[in-house]
py3Dmol code that shows the C-alpha trace and the ligand (Angstrom):
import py3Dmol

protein = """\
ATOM      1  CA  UNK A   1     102.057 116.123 101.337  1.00  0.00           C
ATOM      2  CA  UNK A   2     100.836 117.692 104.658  1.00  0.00           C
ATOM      3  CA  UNK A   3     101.882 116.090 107.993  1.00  0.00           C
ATOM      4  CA  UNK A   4      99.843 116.405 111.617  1.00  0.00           C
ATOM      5  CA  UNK A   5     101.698 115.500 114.486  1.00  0.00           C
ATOM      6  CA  UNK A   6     103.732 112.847 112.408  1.00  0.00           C
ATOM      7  CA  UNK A   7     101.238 111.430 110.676  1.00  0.00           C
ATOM      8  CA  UNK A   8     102.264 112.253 106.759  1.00  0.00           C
ATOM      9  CA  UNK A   9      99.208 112.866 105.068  1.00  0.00           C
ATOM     10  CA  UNK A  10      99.213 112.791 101.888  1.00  0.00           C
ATOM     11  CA  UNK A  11      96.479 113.453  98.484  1.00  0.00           C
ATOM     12  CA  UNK A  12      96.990 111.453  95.335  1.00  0.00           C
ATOM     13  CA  UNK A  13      94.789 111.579  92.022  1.00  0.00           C
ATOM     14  CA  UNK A  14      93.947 108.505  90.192  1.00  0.00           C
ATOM     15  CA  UNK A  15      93.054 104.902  90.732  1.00  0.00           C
ATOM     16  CA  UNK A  16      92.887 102.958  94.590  1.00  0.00           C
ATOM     17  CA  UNK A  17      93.412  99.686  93.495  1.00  0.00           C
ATOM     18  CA  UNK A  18      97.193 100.388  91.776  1.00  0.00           C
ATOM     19  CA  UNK A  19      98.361 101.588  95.598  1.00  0.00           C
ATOM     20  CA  UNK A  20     100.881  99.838  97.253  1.00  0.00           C
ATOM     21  CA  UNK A  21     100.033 100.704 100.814  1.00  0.00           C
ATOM     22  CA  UNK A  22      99.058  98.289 103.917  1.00  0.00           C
ATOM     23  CA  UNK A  23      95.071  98.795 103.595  1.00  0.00           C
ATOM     24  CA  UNK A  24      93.250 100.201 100.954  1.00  0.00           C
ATOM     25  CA  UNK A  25      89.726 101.561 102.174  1.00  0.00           C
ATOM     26  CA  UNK A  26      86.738 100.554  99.656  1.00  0.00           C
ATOM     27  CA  UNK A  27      83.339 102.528  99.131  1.00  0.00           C
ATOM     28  CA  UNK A  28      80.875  99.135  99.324  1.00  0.00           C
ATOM     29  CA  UNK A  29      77.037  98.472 100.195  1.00  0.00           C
ATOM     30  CA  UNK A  30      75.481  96.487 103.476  1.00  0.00           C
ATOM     31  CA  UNK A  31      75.877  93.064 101.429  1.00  0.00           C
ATOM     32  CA  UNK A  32      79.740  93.325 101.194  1.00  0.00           C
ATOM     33  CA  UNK A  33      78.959  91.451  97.706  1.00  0.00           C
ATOM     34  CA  UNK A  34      80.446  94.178  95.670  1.00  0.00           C
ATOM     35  CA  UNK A  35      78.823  96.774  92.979  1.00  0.00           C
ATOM     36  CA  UNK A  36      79.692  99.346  91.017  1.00  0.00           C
ATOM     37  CA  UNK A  37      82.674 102.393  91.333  1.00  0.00           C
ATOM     38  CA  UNK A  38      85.325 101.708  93.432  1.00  0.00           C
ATOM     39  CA  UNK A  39      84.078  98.786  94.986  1.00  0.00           C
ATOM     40  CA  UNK A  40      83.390  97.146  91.293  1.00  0.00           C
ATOM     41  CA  UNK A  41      87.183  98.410  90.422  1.00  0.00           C
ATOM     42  CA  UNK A  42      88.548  96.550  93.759  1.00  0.00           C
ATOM     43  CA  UNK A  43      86.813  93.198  92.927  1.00  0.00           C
ATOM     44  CA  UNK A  44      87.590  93.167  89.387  1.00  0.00           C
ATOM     45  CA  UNK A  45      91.324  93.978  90.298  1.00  0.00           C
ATOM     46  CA  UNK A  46      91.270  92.222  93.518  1.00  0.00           C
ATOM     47  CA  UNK A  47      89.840  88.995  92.448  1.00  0.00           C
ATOM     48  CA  UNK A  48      87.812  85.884  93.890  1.00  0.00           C
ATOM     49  CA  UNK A  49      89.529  85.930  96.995  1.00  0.00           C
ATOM     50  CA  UNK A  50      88.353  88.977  98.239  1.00  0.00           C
ATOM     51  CA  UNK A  51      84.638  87.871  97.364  1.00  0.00           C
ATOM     52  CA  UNK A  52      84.808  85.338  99.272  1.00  0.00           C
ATOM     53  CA  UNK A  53      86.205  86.380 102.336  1.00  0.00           C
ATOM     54  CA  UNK A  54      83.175  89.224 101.718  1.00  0.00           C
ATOM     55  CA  UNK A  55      80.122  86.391 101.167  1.00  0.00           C
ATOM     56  CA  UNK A  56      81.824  84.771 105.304  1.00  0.00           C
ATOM     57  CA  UNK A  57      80.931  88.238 107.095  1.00  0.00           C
ATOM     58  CA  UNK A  58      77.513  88.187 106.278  1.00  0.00           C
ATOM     59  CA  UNK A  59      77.575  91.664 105.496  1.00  0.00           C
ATOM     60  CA  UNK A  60      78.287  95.316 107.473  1.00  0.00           C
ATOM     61  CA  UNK A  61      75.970  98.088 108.694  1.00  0.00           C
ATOM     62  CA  UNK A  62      76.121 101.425 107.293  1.00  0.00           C
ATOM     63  CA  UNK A  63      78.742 103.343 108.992  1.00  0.00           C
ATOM     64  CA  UNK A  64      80.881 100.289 110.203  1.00  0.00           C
ATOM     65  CA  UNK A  65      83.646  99.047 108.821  1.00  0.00           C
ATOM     66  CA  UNK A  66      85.468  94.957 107.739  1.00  0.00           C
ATOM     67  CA  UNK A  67      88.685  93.630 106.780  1.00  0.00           C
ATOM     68  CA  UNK A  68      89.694  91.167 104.407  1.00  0.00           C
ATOM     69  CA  UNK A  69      92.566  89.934 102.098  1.00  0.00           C
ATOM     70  CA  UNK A  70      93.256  92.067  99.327  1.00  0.00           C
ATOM     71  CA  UNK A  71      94.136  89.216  96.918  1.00  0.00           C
ATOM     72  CA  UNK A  72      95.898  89.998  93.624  1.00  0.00           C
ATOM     73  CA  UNK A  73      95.728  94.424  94.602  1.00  0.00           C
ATOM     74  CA  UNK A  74      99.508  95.456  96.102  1.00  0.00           C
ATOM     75  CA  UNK A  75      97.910  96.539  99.166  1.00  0.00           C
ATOM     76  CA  UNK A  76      98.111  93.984 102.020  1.00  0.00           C
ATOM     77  CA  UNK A  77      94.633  94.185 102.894  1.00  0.00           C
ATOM     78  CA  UNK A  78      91.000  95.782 101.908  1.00  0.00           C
ATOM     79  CA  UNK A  79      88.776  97.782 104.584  1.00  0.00           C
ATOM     80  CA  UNK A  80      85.204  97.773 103.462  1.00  0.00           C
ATOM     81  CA  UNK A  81      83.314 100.498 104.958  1.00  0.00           C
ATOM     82  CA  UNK A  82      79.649 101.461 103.841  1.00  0.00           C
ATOM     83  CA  UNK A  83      78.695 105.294 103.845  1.00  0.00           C
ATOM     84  CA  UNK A  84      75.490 106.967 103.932  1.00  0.00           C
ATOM     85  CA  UNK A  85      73.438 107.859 101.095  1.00  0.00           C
ATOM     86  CA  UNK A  86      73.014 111.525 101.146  1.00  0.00           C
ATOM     87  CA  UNK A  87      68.767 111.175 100.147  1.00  0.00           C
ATOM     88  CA  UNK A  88      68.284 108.790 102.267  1.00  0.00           C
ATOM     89  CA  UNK A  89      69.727 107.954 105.324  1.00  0.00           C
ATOM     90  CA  UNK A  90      68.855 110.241 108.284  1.00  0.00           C
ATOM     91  CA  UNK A  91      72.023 110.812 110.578  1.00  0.00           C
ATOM     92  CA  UNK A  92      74.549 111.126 106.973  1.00  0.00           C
ATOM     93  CA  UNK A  93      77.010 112.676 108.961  1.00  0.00           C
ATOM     94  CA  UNK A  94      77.553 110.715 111.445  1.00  0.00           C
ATOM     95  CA  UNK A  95      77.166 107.717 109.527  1.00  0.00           C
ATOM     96  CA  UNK A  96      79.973 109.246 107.029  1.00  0.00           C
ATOM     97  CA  UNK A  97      81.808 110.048 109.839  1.00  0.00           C
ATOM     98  CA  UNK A  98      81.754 106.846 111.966  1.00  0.00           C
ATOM     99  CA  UNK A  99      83.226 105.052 107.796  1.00  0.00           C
ATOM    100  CA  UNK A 100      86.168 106.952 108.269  1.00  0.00           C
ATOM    101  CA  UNK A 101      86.933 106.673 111.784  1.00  0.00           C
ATOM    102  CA  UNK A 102      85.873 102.157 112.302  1.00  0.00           C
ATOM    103  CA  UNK A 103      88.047 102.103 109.104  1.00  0.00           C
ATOM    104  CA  UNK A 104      90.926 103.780 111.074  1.00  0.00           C
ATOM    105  CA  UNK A 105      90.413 101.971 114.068  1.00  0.00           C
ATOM    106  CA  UNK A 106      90.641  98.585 112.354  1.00  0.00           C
ATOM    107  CA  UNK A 107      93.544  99.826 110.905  1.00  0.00           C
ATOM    108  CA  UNK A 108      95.182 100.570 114.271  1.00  0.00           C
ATOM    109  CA  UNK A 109      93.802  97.322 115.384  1.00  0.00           C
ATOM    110  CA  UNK A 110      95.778  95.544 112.706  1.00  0.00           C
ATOM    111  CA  UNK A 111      98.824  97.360 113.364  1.00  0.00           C
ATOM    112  CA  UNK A 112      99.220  98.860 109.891  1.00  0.00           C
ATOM    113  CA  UNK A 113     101.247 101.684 108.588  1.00  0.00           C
ATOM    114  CA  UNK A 114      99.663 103.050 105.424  1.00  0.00           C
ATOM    115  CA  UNK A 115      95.920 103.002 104.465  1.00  0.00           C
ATOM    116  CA  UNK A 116      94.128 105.062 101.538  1.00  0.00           C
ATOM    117  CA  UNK A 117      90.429 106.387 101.290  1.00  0.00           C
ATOM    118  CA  UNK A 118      88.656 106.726  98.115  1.00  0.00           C
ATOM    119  CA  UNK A 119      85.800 109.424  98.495  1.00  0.00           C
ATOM    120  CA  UNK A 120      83.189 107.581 100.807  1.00  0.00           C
ATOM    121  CA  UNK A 121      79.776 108.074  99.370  1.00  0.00           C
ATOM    122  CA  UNK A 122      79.700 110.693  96.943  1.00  0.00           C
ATOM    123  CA  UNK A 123      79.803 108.849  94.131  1.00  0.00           C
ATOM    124  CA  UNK A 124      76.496 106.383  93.114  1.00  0.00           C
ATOM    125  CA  UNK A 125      75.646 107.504  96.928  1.00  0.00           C
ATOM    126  CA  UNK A 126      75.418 111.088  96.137  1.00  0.00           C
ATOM    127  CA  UNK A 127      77.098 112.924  98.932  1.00  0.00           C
ATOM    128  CA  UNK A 128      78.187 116.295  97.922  1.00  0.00           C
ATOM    129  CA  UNK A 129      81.875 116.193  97.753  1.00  0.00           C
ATOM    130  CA  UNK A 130      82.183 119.735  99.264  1.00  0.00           C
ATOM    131  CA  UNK A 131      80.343 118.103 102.385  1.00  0.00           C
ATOM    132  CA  UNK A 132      82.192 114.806 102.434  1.00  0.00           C
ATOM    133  CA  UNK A 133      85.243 116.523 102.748  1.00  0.00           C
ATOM    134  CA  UNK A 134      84.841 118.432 106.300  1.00  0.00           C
ATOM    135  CA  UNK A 135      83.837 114.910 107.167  1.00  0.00           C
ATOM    136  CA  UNK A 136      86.939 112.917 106.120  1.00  0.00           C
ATOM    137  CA  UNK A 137      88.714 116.008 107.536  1.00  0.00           C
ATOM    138  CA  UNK A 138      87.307 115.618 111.066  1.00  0.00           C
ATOM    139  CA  UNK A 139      87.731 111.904 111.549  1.00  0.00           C
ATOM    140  CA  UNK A 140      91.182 112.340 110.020  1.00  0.00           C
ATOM    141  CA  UNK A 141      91.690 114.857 112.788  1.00  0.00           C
ATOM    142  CA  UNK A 142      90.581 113.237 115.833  1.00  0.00           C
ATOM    143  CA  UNK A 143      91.830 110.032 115.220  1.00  0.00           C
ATOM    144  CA  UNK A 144      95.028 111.894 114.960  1.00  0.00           C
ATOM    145  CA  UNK A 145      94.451 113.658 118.341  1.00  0.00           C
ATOM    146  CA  UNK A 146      93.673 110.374 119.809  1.00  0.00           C
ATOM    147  CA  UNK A 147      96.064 108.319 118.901  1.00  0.00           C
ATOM    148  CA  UNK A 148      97.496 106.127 115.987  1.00  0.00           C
ATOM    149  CA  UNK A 149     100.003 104.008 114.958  1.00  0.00           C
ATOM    150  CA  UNK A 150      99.336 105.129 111.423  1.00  0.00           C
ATOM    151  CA  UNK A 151     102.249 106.794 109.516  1.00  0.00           C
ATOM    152  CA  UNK A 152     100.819 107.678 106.295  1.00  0.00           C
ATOM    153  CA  UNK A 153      97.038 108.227 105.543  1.00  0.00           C
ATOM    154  CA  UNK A 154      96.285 108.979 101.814  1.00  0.00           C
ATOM    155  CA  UNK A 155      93.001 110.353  99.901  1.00  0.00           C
ATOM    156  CA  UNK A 156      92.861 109.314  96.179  1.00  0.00           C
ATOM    157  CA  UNK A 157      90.475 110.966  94.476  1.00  0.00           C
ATOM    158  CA  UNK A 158      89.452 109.908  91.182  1.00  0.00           C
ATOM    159  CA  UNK A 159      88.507 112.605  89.245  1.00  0.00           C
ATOM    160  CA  UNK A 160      91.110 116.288  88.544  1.00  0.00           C
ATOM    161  CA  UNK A 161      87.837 118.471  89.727  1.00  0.00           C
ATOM    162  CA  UNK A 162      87.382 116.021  93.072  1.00  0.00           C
ATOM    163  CA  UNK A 163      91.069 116.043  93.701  1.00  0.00           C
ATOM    164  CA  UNK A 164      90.785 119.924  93.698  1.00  0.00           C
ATOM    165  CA  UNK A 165      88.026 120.404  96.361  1.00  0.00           C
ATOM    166  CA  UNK A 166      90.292 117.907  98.321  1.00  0.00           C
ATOM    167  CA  UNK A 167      93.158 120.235  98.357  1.00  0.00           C
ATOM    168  CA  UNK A 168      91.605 123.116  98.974  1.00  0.00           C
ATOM    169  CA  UNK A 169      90.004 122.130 102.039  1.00  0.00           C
ATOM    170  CA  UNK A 170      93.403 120.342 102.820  1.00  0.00           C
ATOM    171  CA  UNK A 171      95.048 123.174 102.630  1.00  0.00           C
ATOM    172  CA  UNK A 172      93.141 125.357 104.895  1.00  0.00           C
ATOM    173  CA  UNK A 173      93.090 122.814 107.498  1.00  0.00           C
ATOM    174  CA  UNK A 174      96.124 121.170 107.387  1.00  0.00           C
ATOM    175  CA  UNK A 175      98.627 123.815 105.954  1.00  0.00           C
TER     176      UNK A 175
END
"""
ligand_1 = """\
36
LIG
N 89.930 104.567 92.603
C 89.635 105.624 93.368
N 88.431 106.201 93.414
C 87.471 105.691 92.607
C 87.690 104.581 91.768
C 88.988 104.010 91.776
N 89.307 102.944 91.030
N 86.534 104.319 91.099
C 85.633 105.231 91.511
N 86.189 106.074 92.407
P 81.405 105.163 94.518
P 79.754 105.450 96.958
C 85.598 107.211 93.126
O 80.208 105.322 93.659
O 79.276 106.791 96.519
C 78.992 100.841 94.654
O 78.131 100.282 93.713
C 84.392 107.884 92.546
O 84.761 108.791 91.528
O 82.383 104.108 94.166
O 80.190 105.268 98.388
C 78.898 100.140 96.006
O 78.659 98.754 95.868
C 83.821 108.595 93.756
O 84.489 109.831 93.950
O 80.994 104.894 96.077
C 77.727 100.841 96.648
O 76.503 100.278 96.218
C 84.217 107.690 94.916
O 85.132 106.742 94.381
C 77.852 102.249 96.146
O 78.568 102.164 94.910
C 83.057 106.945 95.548
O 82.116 106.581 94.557
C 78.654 103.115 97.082
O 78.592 104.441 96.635
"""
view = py3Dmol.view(width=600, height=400)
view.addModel(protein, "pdb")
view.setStyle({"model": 0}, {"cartoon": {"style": "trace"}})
view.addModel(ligand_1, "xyz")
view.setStyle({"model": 1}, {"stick": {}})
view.zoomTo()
view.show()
């Protein structure tokens, strides 16, 4: 658990959809109609209602972020954000970026208290993990520095080797 300027920050292995927090953060595609990875694991868990909240928003540019119910989950609500892919897209940082930081925002916007981020993109999307990282780290940082009502922000990571390069570049920022 690390904490920056009261914000408890904290990195958990294993799977998104079991967390009991106010928002969990999902890894999805421009149609918002789910897919494979985490987003697949959220719909399956999450059921119908989700989905259909998803097929009313008529989908979300890369980089920007939605809200809906989070249906039969614990969490309260699911942020769908859509990251880069790392062969593709020109502008991967930013776009990576910007996932992290609209996903905070409309956390702050709905008042919550908890949220948790899978790994944005470098799954099926292909962003190197040692890359993504900085990323997370950097919206994490100057959303911080600019304000939140956030009190806990948590990284799940799915994988022992991906929850590793987390905490190593945790702990040399954070620690
Ligand atoms: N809990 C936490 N993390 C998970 C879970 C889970 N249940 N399942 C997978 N991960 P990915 P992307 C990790 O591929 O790269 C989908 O088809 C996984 O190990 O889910 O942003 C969408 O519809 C990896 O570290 O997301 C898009 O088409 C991380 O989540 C596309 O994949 C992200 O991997 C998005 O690709």
């Amino acid at each position: 658990m690390y904490n920056y300027k009261n914000v408890d920050i904290n990195l958990l292995q294993g799977d998104i959809t079991k967390l009991e927090v106010d928002a969990i953060v999902n890894a999805a595609n421009n149609t918002l109609l789910g897919g494979g990875g985490v987003d697949g694991a959220i719909h399956r868990a999450g059921g119908r209602e989700i989905l259909e909240q998803c097929k009313k928003l008529g989908g979300c540019p890369t980089g920007e972020a939605r809200i809906t119910v989070a249906g039969d989950l614990p969490a309260r609500y699911v942020i769908h954000t859509v990251g880069p892919k790392y062969k593709i897209d020109k502008n991967k940082e930013v776009f990576l970026k910007s996932a992290y930081t609209n996903s905070l925002n409309l956390a702050d916007d709905y008042k919550l208290d908890s949220i948790a981020f899978p790994s944005i993109s470098t799954g099926v999307y292909g962003y190197p993990i040692m890359e993504a990282v900085d990323i997370a780290l950097q919206a994490l940082g100057e959303k911080i520095d600019s304000g939140t009502n956030l009190k806990k922000i948590n990284f799940i990571l799915f994988s022992e080797e991906d929850f590793n390069v987390y905490k190593e570049a945790f702990d040399k920022k954070l620690l």
